[in-house]
C-alpha positions in Angstrom: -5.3 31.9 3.5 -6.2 34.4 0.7 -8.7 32.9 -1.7 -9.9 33.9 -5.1 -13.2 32.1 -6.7 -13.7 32.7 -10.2 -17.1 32.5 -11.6 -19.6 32.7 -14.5 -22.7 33.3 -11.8 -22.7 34.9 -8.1 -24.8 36.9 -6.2 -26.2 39.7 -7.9 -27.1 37.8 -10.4 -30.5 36.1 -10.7 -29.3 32.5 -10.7 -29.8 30.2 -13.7 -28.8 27.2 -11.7 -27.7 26.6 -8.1 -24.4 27.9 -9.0 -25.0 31.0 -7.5 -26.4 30.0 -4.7 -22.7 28.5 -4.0 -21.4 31.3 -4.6 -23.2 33.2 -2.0 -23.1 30.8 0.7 -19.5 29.1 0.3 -17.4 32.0 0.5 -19.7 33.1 3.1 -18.7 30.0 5.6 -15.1 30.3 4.3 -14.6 34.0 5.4 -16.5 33.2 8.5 -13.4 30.7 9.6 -11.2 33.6 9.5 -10.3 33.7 5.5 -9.6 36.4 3.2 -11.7 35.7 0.3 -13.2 37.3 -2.9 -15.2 36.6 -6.3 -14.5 37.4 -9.8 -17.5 37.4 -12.3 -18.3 38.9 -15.3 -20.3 42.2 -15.5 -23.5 41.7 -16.8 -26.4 43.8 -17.9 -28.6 42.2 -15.3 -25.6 42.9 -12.4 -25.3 46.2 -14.0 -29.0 47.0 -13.9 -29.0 45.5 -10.3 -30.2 48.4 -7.7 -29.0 47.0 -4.4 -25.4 46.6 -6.1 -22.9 49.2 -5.8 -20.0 49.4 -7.4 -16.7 51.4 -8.0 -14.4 51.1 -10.9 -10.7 50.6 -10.0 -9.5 52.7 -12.6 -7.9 49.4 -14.2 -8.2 48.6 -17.5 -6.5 45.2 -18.7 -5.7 44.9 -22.8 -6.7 40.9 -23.3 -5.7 38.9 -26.7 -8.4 37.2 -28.2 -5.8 36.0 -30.9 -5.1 38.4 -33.3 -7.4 40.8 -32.1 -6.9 43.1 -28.7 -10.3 43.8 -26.1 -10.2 46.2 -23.5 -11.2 44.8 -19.8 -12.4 47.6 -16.5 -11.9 46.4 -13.4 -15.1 47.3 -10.7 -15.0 46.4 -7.5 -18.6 45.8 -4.9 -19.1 44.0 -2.0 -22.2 41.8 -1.0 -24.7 42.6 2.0 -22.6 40.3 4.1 -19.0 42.3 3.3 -17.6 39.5 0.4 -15.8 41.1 -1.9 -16.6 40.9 -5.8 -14.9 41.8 -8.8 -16.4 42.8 -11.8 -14.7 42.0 -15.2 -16.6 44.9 -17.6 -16.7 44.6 -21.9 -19.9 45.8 -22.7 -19.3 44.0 -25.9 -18.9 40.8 -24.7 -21.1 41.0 -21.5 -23.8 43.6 -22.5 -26.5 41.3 -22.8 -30.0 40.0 -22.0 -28.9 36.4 -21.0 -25.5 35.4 -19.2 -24.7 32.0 -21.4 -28.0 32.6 -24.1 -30.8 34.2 -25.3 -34.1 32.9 -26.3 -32.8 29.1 -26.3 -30.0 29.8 -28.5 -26.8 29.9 -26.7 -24.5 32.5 -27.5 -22.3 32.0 -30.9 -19.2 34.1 -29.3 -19.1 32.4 -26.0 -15.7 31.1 -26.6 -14.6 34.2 -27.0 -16.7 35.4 -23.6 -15.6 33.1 -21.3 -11.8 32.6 -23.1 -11.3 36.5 -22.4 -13.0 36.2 -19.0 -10.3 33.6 -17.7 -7.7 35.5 -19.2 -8.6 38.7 -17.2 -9.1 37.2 -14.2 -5.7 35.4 -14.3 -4.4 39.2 -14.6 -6.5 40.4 -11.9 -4.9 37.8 -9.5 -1.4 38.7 -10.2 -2.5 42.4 -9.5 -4.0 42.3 -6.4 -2.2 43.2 -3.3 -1.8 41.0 -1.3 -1.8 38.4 -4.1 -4.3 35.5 -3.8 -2.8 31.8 -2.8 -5.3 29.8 -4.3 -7.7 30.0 -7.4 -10.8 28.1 -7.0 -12.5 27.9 -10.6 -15.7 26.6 -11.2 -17.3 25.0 -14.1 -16.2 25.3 -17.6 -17.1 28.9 -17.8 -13.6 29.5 -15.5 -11.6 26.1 -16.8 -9.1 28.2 -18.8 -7.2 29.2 -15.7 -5.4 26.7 -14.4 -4.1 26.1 -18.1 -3.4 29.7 -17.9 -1.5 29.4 -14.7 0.4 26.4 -15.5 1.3 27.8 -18.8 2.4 31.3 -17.5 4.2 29.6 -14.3 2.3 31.6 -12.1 2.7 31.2 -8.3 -1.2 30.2 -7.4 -2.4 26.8 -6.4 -5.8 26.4 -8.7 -8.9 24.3 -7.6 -11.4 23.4 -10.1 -14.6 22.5 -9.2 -17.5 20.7 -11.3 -21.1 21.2 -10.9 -22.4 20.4 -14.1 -20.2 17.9 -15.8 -22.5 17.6 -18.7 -22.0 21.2 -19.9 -17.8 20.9 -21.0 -17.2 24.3 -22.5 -17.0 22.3 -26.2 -16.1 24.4 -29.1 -14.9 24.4 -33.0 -11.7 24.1 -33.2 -11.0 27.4 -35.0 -11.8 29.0 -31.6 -8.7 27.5 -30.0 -6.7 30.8 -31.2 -8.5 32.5 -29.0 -6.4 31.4 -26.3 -2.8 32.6 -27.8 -1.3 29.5 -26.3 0.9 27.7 -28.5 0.3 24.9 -30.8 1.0 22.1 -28.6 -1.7 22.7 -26.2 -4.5 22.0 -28.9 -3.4 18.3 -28.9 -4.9 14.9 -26.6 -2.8 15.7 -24.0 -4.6 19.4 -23.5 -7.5 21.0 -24.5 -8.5 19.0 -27.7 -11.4 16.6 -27.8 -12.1 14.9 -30.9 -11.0 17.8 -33.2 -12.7 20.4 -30.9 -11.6 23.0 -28.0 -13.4 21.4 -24.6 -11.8 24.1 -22.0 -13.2 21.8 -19.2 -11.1 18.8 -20.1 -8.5 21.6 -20.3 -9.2 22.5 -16.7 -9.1 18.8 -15.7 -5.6 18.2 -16.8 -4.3 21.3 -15.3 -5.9 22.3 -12.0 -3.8 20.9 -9.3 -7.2 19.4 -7.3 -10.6 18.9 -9.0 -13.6 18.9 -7.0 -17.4 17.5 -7.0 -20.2 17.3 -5.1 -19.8 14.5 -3.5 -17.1 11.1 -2.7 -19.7 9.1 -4.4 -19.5 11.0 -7.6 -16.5 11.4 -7.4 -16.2 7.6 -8.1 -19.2 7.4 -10.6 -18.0 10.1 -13.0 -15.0 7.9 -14.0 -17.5 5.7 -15.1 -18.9 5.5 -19.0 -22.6 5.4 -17.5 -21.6 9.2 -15.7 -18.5 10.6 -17.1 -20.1 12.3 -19.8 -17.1 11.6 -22.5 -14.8 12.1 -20.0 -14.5 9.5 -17.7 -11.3 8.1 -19.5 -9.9 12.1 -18.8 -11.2 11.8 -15.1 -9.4 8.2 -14.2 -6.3 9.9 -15.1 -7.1 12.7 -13.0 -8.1 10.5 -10.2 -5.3 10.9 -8.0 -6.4 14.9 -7.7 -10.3 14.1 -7.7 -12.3 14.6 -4.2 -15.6 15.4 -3.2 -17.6 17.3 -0.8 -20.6 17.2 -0.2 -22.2 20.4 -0.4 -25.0 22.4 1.6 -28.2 24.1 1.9 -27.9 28.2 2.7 -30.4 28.2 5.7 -29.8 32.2 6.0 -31.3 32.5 2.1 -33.7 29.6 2.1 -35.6 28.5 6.0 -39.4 29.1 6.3 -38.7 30.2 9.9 -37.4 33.0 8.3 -37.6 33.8 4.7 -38.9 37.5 4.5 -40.3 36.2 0.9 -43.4 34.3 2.3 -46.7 35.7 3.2 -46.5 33.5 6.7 -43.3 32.0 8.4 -43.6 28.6 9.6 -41.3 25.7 10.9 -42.1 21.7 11.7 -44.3 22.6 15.0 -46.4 25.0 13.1 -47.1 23.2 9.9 -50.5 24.7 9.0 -49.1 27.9 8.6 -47.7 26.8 5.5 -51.3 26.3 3.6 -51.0 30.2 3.9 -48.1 30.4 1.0 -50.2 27.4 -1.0 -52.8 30.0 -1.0 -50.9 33.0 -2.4 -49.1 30.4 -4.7 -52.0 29.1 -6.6 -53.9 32.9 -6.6 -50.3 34.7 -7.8 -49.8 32.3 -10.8 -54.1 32.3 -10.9 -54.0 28.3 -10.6 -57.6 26.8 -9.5 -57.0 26.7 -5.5 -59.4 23.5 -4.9 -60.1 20.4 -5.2 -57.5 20.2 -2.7 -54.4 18.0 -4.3 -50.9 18.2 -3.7 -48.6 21.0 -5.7 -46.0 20.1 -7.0 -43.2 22.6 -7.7 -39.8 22.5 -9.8 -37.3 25.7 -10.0 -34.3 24.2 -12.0 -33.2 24.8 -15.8 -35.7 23.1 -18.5 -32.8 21.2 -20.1 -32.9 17.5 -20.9 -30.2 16.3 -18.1 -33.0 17.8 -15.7 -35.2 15.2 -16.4 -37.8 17.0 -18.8 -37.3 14.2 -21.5 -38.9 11.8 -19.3 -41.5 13.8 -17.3 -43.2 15.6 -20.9 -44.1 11.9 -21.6 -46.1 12.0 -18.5 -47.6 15.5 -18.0 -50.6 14.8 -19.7 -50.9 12.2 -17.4 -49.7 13.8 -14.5 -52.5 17.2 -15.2 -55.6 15.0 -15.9 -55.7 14.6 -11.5 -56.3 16.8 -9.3 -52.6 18.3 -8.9 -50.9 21.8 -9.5 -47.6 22.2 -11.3 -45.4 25.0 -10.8 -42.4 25.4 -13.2 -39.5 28.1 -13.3 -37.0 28.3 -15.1 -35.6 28.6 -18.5 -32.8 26.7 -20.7 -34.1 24.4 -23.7 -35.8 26.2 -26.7 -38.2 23.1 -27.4 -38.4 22.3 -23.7 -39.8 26.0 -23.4 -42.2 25.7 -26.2 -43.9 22.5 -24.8 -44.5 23.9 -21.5 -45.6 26.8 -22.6 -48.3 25.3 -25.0 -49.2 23.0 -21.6 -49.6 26.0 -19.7 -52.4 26.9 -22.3 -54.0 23.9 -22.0 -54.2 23.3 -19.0 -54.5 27.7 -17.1 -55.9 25.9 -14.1 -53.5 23.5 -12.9 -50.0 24.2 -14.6 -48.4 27.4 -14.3 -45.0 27.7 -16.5 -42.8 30.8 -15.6 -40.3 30.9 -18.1 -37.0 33.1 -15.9 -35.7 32.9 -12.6 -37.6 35.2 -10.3 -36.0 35.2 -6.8 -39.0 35.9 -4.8 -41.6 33.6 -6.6 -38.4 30.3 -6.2 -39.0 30.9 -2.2 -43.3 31.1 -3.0 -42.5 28.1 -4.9 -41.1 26.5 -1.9 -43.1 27.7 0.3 -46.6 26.3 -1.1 -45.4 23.3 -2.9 -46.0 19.9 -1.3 -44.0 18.0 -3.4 -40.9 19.0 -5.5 -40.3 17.1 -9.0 -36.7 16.6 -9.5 -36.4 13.3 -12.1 -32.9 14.3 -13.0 -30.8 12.2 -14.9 -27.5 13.4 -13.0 -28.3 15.4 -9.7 -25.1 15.2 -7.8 -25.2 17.6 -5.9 -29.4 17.6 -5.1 -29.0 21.3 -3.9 -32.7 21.9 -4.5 -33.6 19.1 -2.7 -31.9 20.3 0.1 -33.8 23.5 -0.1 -36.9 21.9 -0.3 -36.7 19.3 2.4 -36.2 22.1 5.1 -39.1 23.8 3.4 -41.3 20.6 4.2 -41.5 19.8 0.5 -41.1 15.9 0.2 -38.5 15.2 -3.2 -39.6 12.7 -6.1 -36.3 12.1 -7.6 -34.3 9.8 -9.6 -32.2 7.7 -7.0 -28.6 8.4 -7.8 -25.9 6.9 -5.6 -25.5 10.8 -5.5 -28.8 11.8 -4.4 -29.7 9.0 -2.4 -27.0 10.9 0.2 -29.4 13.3 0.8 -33.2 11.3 -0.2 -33.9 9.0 1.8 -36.6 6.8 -0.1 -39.6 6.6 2.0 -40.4 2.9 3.8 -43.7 3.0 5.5 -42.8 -1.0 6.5 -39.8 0.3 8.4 -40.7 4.1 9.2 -38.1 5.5 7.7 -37.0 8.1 4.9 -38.8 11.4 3.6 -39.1 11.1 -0.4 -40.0 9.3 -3.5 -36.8 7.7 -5.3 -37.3 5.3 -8.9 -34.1 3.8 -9.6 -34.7 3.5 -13.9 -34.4 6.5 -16.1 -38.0 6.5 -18.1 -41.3 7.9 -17.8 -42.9 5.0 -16.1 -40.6 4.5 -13.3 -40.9 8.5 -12.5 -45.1 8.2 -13.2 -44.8 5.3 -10.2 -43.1 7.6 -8.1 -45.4 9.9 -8.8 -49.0 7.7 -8.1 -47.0 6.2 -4.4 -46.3 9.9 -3.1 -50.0 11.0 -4.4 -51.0 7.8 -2.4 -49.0 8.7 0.5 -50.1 12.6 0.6 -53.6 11.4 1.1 -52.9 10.4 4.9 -52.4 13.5 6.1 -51.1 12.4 9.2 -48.6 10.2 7.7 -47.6 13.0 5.4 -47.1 15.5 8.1 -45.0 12.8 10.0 -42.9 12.7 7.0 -42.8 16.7 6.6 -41.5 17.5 10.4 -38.8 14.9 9.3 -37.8 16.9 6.3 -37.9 19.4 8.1 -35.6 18.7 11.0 -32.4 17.6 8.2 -29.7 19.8 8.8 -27.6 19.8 5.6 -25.8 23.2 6.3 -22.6 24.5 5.0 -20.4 24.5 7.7 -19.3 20.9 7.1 -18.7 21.7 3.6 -16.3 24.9 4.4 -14.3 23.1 6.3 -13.2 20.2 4.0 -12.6 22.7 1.6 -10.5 24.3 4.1 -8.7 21.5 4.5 -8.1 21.5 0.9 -6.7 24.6 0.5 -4.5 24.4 3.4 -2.8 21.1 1.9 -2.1 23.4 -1.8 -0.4 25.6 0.1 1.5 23.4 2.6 2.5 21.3 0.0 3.1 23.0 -3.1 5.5 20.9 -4.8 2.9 17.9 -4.5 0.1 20.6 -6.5 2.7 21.1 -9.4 
């Protein structure tokens, strides 16, 4: 099968989610089972600037409509350390930037426009290349335009949509809608209007022929009022075309056997070795490295469906023990401020690092005893994944989603390996909180429950082949996808 993924984030860029951690390690199991496969992303200043990348241009240039007004488009091609192919969409006016979606909090005003044009060329790349692609798998809002796109222009691709952050819809003033150039009938309830505004993901739900999230579970919550985000009444009529998979962890990135990022390798037989990366954690970001209290660590966007509404309430709280906080990551303005102004407070205990720096997210890992995820939607609990292998017991919101891959820990029954509360609020997460300090004080217990962590085997193999399975019924049956 020939596969095209289209994408706002993949590898080279520095992730501002988990997005392009998928990116790296999906097509990666899909090629690996015999596939032809390749990415489309936009070229940014930071994949530009990127000095492991190389690229060549295809001496392509594509003229794209932004309604009345015509943008050129070069076509680069590069290929990853592990041979995946990636093309590079190139308008330095639209993409010649310090952020990918924002810049200092404030998202970008023209990201209609950026993402609308996007779609558009990477609908005309697939029709160019040679051999032509058989599916189009489109992820997130920043790619929901093309199966409109497709559908509209009767083009011969099966498209796959897939959601990972349901929350963020791609919702826009309706004067925007021009930017399309599709006709008038399309900005109605039946396509990509939403009351009285563009939403190109609700666009993308209606038109892909399958729709995919991270898990079955989900898949049943979202069409729910409590989960669906607006959209649940969209995603009940979609439900026929919904599925999910449960994603994975990318062991060959992120294993502490292995990872070329810490000071000392370790694994669940060699569990003091890992007080080494604590070390270099704490004297890196210049945190006090004794008393000796747990760390707790949290590499994830500072956005409010991440659970910082609920966990500010409690940091004063949280600081006044004998704990370390590491945060990275970037997304809300006033999220960002607060932190920051914590960080000042308290230099000893919280450190606040305010981008995503690829070496320091494995450091993180590495030396963190706890990780803080208090989410209000995790479905996909990728960074949980990462961390449990790392020996980095979860304190999470428990999810039907999450609770697939936290098990809340039982000392009555022995069983389980993290710290769920059930209630969104800043009590619930401060008891999770005070029962995993309670628990990290047996060390023998807690090093019980590490080795457990530790021996979880959520790789991506499983994933890649349901998603196999996917595409191969699009293309066996492609009267049903229409």
């Amino acid at each position: 099968m020939r596969i095209l993924m289209i994408s706002s984030e993949g590898w080279p860029l520095a992730r501002s989610g988990a997005l392009a951690d998928i990116l790296v390690a999906l097509p990666r199991e899909i090629k690996a089972r015999g596939h032809e496969i390749a990415l489309a992303m936009p070229f940014y200043r930071e994949v530009r600037e990127n000095k492991k990348l190389k690229t060549k241009p295809l001496h392509v240039s594509l003229e794209i409509s932004l309604g009345e007004k015509n943008l050129s488009a070069d076509l680069l091609e590069g290929r990853t350390a592990e041979d995946l192919q990636i093309f590079f969409v190139r308008c330095d006016e639209l993409y010649d930037r310090p952020g990918v979606y924002q810049e200092r909090g404030e998202p970008y005003p023209d990201n209609a426009a950026r993402f609308i044009f996007f779609d558009k060329a990477a609908v005309e790349l697939a029709r160019r290349m040679t051999p032509s692609p058989e599916i189009l798998h489109c992820h997130n809002w920043p790619a929901a335009l093309v199966p409109v796109l497709v559908r509209h222009q009767g083009l011969p691709f099966a498209t796959v949509l897939s959601i990972h952050h349901l929350a963020e819809q791609g919702s826009f003033d309706s004067w925007d809608f021009p930017l399309t150039n599709l006709p008038g009938r399309y900005f109605e309830p039946t396509g990509l209007e939403f009351f009285g505004r563009l939403n190109l993901l609700k666009g993308g739900l209606l038109f892909a022929d399958r729709i995919v999230v991270s898990s079955q579970v989900y898949a049943q919550e979202i069409q729910t009022p409590g989960f669906g985000e607006g959209l649940d009444v969209v995603l009940r009529e979609q439900a026929h075309k919904l599925t999910g998979i449960l994603g994975g962890a990318d062991y060959k990135r992120w294993n502490p056997a292995t990872d070329k990022f810490l000071p000392a390798r370790y694994d669940a037989g060699r569990l003091e070795i890992k007080a080494v990366s604590r070390n270099a954690l704490l004297d890196q970001l210049q945190l006090a490295p004794a008393p000796r209290g747990p760390v707790f660590g949290m590499v994830t966007r500072t956005v409010e469906t991440k659970g910082f509404d609920i966990l500010m309430p409690v940091l004063d709280r949280l600081l006044a023990d004998d704990v370390r906080l590491v945060i990275l990551g970037k997304g809300d303005a006033a999220f960002e401020t607060a932190l920051a102004i914590a960080a000042r407070r308290y230099v000893d205990r919280l450190a606040y690092i305010q981008d995503y720096d690829e070496k320091l997210a494995h450091l993180i890992e590495g030396g963190s005893d706890l990780a803080l995820i208090p989410s209000r939607v995790e479905p996909g609990a990728f960074s949980a994944m990462h961390s449990l292998k790392y020996g980095v017991l979860p304190i999470a919101r428990g999810t039907r989603g999450v609770e697939q891959i936290i098990v809340d820990y039982d000392p009555a029954t022995n069983t389980g390996y993290g710290f769920l509360f059930y209630e969104y609020g800043s009590e619930p997460l401060w008891d999770a909180i005070k029962r995993a300090k309670e628990i990290f004080m047996q060390r023998e217990e807690w090093e019980r429950l590490m080795r457990r962590a530790i021996d979880l085997d959520f790789s991506w193999e499983v994933a890649a082949e349901s998603y196999e399975r996917l595409y191969g019924q699009l293309i066996s049956h492609p009267a049903a996808a229409a």
